[in-house]
C-alpha positions in Angstrom: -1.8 23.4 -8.5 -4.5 21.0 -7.1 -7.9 21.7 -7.9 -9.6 18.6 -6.0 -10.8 20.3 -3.0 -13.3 22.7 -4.2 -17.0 21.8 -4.0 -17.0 22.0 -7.9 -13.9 20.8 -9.0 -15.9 19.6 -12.1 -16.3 23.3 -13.4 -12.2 23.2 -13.9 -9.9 21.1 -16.0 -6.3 21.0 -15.9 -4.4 19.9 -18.9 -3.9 17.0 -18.3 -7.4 16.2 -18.1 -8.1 18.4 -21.2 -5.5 16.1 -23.2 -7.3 13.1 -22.2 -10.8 14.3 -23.0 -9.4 15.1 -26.8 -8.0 11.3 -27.3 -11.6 10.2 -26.0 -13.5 12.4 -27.8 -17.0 14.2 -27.6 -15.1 17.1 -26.1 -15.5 20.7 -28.0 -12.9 23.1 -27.1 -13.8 26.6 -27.5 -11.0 29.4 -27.9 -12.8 33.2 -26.0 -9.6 35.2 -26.2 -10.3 38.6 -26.6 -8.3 41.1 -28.0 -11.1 44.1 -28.1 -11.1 47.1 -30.2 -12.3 50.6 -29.4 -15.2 50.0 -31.1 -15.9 46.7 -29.2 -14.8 44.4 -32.0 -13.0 41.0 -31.1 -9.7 41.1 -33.3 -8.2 37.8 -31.3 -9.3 35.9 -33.8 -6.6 36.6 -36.5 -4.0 38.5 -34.3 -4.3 35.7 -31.6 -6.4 32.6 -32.5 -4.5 31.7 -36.0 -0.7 32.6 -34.3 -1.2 29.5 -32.0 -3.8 27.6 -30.5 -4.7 24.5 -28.7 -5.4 21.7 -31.7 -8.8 21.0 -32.5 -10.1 24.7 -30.7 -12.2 26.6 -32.4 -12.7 30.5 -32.1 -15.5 31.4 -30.4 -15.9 35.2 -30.1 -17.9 35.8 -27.0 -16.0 39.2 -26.3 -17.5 41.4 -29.3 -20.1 43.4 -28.2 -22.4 41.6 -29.9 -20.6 38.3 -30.0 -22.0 34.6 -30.0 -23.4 35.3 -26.2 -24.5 38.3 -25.9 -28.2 39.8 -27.3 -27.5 41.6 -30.6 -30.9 43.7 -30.4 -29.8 45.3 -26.7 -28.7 49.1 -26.8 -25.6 47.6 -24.2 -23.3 45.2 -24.8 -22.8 41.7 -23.5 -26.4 41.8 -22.4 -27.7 38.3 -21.3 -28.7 35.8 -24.7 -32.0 34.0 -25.9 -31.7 30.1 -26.1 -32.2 30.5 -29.7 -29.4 32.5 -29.8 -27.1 30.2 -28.0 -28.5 27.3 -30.0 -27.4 29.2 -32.9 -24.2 30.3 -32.1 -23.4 26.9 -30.6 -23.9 25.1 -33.4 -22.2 27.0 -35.9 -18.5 25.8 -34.2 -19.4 22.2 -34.2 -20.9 21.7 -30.6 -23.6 18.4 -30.1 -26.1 17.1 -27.9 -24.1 15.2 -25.3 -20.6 17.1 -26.0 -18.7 18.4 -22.8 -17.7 22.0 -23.8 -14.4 23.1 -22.3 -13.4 27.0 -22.7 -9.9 28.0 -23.2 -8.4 31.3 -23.7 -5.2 33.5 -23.4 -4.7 37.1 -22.2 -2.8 39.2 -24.8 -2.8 42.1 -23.3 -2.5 42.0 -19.0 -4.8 44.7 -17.5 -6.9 44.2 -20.9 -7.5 41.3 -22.3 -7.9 39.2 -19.2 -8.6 35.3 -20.7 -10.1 34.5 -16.9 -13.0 36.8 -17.4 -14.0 36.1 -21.1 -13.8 32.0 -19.5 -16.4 32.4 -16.4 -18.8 35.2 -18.6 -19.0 32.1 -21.1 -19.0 29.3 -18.7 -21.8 31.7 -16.7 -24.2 32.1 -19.8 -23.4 28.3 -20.9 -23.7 26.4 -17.3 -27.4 28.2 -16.7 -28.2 27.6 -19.9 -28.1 24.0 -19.3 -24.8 22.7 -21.5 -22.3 20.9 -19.7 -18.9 23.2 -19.6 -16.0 23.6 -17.9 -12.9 26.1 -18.2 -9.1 24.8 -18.7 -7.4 26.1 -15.4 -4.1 28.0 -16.1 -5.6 28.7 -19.8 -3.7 29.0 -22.9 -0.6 30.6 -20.9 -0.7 27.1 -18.7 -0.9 24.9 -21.6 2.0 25.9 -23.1 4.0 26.2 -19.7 3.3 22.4 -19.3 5.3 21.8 -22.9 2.2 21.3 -24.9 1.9 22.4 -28.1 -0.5 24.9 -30.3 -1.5 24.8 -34.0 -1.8 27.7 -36.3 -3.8 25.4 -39.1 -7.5 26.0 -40.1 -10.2 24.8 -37.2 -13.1 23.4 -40.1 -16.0 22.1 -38.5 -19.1 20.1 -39.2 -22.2 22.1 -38.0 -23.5 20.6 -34.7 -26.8 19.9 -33.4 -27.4 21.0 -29.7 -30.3 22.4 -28.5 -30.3 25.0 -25.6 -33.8 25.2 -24.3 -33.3 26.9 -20.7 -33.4 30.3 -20.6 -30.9 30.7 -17.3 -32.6 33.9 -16.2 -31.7 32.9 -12.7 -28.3 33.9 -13.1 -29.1 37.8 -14.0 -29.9 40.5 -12.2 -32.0 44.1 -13.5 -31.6 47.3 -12.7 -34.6 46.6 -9.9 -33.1 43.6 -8.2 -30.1 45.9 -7.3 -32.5 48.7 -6.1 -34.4 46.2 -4.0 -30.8 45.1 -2.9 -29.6 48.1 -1.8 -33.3 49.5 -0.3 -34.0 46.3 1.3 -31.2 44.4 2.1 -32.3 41.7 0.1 -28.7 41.1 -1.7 -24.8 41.3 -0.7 -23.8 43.7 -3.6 -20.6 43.1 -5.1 -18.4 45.1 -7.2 -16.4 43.2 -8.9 -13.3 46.1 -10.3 -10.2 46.9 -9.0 -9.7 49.4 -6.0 -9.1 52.4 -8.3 -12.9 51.9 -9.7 -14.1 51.1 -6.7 -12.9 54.3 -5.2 -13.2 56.6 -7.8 -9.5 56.7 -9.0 -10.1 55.1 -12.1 -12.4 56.9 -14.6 -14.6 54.1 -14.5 -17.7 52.6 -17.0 -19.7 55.8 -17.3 -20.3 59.4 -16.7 -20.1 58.6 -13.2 -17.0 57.3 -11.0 -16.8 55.1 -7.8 -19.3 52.4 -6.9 -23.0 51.3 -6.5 -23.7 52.3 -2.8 -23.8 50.1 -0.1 -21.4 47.8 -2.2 -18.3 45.5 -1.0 -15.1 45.3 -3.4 -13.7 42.4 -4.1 -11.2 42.9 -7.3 -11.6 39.3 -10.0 -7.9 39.7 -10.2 -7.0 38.4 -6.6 -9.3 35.4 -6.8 -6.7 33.9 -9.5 -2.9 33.7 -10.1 -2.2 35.7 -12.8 -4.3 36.5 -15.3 -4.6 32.8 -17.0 -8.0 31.4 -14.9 -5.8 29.8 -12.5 -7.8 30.1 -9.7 -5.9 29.8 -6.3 -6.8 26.1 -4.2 -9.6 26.6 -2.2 -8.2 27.3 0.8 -6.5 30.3 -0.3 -9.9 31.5 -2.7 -12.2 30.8 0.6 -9.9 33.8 2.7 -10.1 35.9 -0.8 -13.9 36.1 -0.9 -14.0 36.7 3.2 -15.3 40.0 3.0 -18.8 38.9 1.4 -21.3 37.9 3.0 -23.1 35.1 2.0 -25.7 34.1 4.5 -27.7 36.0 1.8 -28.3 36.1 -1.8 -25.3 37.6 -3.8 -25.3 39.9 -7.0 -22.2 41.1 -8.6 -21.2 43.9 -11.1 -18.6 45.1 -12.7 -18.4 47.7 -15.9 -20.4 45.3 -18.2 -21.2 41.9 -16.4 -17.9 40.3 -17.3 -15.3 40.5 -14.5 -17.8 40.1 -12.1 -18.8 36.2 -13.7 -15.2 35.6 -12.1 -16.5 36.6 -8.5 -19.6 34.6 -9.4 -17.6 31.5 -10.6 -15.3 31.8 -8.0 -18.1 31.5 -5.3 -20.3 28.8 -6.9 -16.6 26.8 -7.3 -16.8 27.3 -3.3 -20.2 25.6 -3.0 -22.2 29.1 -2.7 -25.4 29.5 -4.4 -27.8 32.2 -5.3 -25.3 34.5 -7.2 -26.7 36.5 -9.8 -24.6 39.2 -11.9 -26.4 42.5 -12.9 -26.6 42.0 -16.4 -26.4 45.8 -17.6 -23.6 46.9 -14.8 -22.1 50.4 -14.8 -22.7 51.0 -18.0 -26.5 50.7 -17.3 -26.4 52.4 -13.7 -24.1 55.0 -14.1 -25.7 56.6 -16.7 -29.0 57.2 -14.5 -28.1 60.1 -12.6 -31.7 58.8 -10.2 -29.8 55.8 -9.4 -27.4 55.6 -6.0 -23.8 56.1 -6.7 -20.6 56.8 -4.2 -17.5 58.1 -5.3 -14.6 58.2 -2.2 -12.4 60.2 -4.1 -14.9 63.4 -4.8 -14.6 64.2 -1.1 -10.8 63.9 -0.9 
């Protein structure tokens, strides 16, 4: 599948390009499969990670709660990191000054695990934070289908030195913006779920069902093929994200700011810019009985 015609094509990599990156060097993959527990806990790592994986990955748990991305002192999960944090985290699998940073990951479980979203939440975080990533497209799954190989040996690295000094706060939204959004126009409001959530079906992120109002559904799983980050050409992702409107600034939500980096990547792969994604999500709004939601299927 060509990837050439985008605006970004940079922000992909095919394997191809992947393999030629590793013979060159300066080129740290990083593995964000998740396989979460109830409890929020990335297990990928050993039920996932050390069963196969591309050689010279290294795990990178972005999908725990309180993983390498996300701000361990928030009361929500997945909540938008300090540069200290980053610098931290980044360095502890090996990453330098100068490296390219390509994310890979699989989906274990379909409908649960998607590897897309964990990709674009840490290319999201990562790319306004300054360091130079991109995401394998067709992930894991499309390595293998193109007869490469995985290891299941130890991924020992030396410690890195990178230094992430930008904060990236540009690419979050608060509670506020979306209330100055939906009061003011002043933002296309996305919801980035399936239909069910959108309309209530689903049980949803919270004590409350259906959507922020004045919203516009567009699901992260019909901007790619599958669930391995292959993103359709841009023809095809250009009629996908028709229904937004983007002659003004764009936020997008989902349950906890990850599938909606997917509608956010998906866009800025399309040459759109001011995106921001509502850091706290459902799981913030809903709980806030004073904020707007609507819920289709209550009147049904």
């Amino acid at each position: 599948m060509a990837v050439t015609t985008y605006s970004h094509p940079e922000y992909l990599v095919t394997a191809d390009e992947l393999e030629e990156m590793m013979t060159k060097g300066g080129v740290r993959i990083l593995d964000v499969t998740a396989r979460l527990t109830g409890s929020l806990e990335n297990a990928a790592e050993e039920r996932c990670f050390s069963e196969g994986h591309i050689p010279g990955s290294v795990f990178f748990d972005v999908p725990s709660a309180k993983g390498a991305l996300s701000d361990g002192e928030s009361n929500l999960p997945w909540m938008w990191p300090s540069p200290e944090h980053v610098t931290e985290q980044l360095q502890r699998v090996g990453v330098n000054n100068g490296d390219k940073v390509v994310l890979v990951a699989s989906t274990p479980r379909p409908g649960i695990d998607s590897g897309t979203m964990w990709c674009t939440r840490a290319w999201w975080t990562l790319h306004h934070m300054g360091v130079n990533v991109s995401i394998l497209h067709g992930g894991i799954e499309g390595w293998v289908g193109s007869g490469r190989s995985l290891d299941t040996g130890s991924s020992n690295v030396e410690r890195g030195n990178i230094t992430v000094a930008v904060k990236g706060l540009e690419a979050r939204a608060t509670k506020e913006d979306v209330l100055a959004a939906i009061n003011g126009g002043s933002a296309c409001l996305i919801d980035a779920l399936s239909a069910d959530n959108f309309n209530g079906i689903d049980p949803g992120y919270g004590p409350r069902r259906g959507h922020i109002t004045g919203a516009t559904n567009v699901p992260y799983l019909s901007l790619v093929d599958g669930e391995t980050a292959a993103f359709w050409p841009a023809d095809v992702l250009e009629e996908k994200l028709a229904a937004i409107d983007r002659e003004r600034p764009i936020i997008s939500y989902c349950g906890g700011a990850i599938a909606a980096t997917v509608v956010a990547f998906a866009l800025t792969l399309t040459g759109q810019t001011g995106i921001r994604v509502y850091d706290g999500s459902l799981m913030e709004w809903s709980r806030d009985d004073s904020l707007p939601m609507t819920d289709p299927s209550a009147s049904e």
